[in-house]
C-alpha positions in Angstrom: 20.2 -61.0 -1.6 20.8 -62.9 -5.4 20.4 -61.6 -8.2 17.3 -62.8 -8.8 15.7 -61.7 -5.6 16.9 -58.2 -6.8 15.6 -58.1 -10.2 12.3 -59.4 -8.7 12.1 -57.3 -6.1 12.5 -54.3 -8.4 10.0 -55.2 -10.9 7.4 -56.1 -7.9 8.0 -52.6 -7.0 8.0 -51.0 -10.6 4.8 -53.0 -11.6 2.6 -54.3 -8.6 2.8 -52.0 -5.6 0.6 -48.8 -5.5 0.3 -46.5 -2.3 -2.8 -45.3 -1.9 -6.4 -45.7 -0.2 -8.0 -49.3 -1.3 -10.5 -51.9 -0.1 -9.1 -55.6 0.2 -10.4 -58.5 -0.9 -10.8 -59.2 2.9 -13.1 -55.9 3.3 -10.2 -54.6 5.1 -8.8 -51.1 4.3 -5.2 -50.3 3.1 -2.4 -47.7 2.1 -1.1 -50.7 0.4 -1.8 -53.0 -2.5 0.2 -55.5 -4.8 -1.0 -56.6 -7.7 1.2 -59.6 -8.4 0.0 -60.7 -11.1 1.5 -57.8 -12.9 4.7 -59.5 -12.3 4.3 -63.3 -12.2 2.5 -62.5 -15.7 5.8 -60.5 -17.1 7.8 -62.5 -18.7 11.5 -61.0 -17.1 9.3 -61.1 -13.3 8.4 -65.0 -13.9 11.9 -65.7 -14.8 13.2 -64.0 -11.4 10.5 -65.8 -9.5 11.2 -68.9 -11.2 15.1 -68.4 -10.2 13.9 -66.9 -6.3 11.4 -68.6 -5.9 13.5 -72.4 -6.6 16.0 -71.0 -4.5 13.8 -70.5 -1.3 12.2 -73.8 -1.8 14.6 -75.6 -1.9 16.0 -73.7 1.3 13.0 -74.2 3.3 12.9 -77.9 1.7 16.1 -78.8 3.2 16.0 -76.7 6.6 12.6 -78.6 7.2 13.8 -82.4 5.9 11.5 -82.6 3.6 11.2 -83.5 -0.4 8.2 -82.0 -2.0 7.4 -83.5 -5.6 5.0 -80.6 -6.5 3.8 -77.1 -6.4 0.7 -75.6 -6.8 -2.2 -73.5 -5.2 -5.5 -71.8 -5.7 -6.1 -70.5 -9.0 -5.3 -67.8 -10.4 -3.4 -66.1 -8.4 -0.9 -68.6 -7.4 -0.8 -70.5 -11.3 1.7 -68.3 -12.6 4.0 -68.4 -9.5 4.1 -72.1 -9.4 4.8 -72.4 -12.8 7.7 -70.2 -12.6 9.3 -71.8 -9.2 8.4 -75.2 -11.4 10.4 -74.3 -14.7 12.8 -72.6 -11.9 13.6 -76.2 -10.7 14.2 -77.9 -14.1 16.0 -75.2 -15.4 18.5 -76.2 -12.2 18.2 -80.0 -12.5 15.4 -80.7 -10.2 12.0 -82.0 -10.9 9.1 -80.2 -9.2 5.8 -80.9 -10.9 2.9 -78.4 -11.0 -0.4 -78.3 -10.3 -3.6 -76.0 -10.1 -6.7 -76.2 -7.6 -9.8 -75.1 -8.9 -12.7 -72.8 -6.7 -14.8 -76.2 -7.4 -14.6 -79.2 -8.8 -15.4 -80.0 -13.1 -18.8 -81.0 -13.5 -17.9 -82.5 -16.2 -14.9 -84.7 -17.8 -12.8 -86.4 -14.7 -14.4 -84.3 -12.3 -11.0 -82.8 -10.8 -10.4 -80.3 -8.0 -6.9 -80.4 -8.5 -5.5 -79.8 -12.3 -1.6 -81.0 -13.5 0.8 -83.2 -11.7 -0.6 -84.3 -8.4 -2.2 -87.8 -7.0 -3.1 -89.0 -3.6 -0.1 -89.1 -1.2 2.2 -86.5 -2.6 4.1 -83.8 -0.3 3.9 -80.7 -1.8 4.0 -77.4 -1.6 1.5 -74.4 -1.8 1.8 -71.0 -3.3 0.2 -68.0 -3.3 1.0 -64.7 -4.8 0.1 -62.3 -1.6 -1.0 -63.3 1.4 -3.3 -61.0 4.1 -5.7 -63.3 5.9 -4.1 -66.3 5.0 -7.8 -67.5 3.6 -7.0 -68.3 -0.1 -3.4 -70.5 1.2 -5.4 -72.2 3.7 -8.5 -73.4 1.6 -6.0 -74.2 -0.8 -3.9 -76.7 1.9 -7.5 -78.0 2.9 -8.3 -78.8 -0.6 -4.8 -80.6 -1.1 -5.0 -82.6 2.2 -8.9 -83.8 1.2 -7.6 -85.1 -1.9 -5.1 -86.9 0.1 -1.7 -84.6 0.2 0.4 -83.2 2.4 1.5 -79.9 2.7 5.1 -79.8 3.4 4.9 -75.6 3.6 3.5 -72.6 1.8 5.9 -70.4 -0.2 4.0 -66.7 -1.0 5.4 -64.0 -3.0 4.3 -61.2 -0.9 3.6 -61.4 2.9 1.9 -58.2 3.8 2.3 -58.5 7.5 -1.3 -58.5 8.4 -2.0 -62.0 10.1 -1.9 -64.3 7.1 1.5 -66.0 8.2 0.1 -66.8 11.8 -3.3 -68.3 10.2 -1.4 -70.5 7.8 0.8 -71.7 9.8 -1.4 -72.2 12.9 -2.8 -75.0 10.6 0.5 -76.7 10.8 2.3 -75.6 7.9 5.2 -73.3 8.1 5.3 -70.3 5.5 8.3 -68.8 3.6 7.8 -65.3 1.6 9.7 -63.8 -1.1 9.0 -60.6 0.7 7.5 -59.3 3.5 5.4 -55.4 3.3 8.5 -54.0 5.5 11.0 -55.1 2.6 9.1 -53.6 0.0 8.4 -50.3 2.1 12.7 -50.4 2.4 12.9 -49.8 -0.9 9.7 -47.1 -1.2 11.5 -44.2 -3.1 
């Protein structure tokens, strides 16, 4: 595991993952929750991602042949972690634009869906922060391919190991995580 991975992995743990008893966004119940944001909003955890999170995209970018121009997802969760992987890349000498997909469309100004660096005909790729039903990855891969995209894969932070992988990618789009549940649970002290 780099460096990175490491120092990311043990900040997730220090600052987003609580055992416990809690009710899921999904209604589902869980011993289990990760609140990301807690690191992909810390300065030293958005560095790590940015250097982790480059590093597996541009894995799963070669291993798949393809040559995504930009990164993005559902807001808000997955802002912060595409901006990271983003700054991640040009930090290394790549270029990988951002972007953000709003809930709805502006009803005012240009009317957009999707925010930042995207147009009609881009590969990109999709983030999310944690993924449990897959629902927030795959309205965000139906939002990108309506405006005209394609999705070359989804990258998430946090794969809890509760179905979300097999949803996403039974649309046709392969998913990388940072982390599964079973890697975090490794290091449970």
């Amino acid at each position: 595991m780099s460096d990175a991975r490491n120092a990311l992995l043990a900040i997730l743990r220090r600052k987003s993952v609580i055992y416990g008893d809690f009710t899921l966004a999904s209604g589902k119940k869980s011993d289990f929750y990760c609140d990301a944001r807690m690191t992909t909003l810390d300065p030293q955890g958005a560095i790590a991602l940015g250097e982790a999170g480059w590093e597996l995209v541009r894995e799963a970018a070669q291993k798949l042949g393809v040559n995504p121009v930009a990164i993005g997802g559902l807001t808000m969760g997955a802002d912060p972690v595409a901006l990271a992987i983003g700054i991640g890349a040009a930090l290394s000498g790549a270029e990988l634009q951002v972007f953000s997909i709003r809930k709805q469309a502006k009803s005012h100004g240009r009317g957009r869906l999707i925010e930042g660096n995207f147009k009609s005909g881009d590969t990109v790729v999709i983030v999310d922060d944690t993924v449990t039903t897959g629902g927030s990855t795959l309205e965000a891969i139906e939002k990108v391919r309506a405006e005209g995209g394609t999705v070359a894969f989804a990258v998430v932070v946090v794969d809890r190991g509760e179905g979300g992988r097999e949803a996403i990618e039974g649309s046709g789009v392969p998913v990388v995580a940072l982390f599964t549940r079973a890697e975090i649970d490794a290091t449970k002290v």
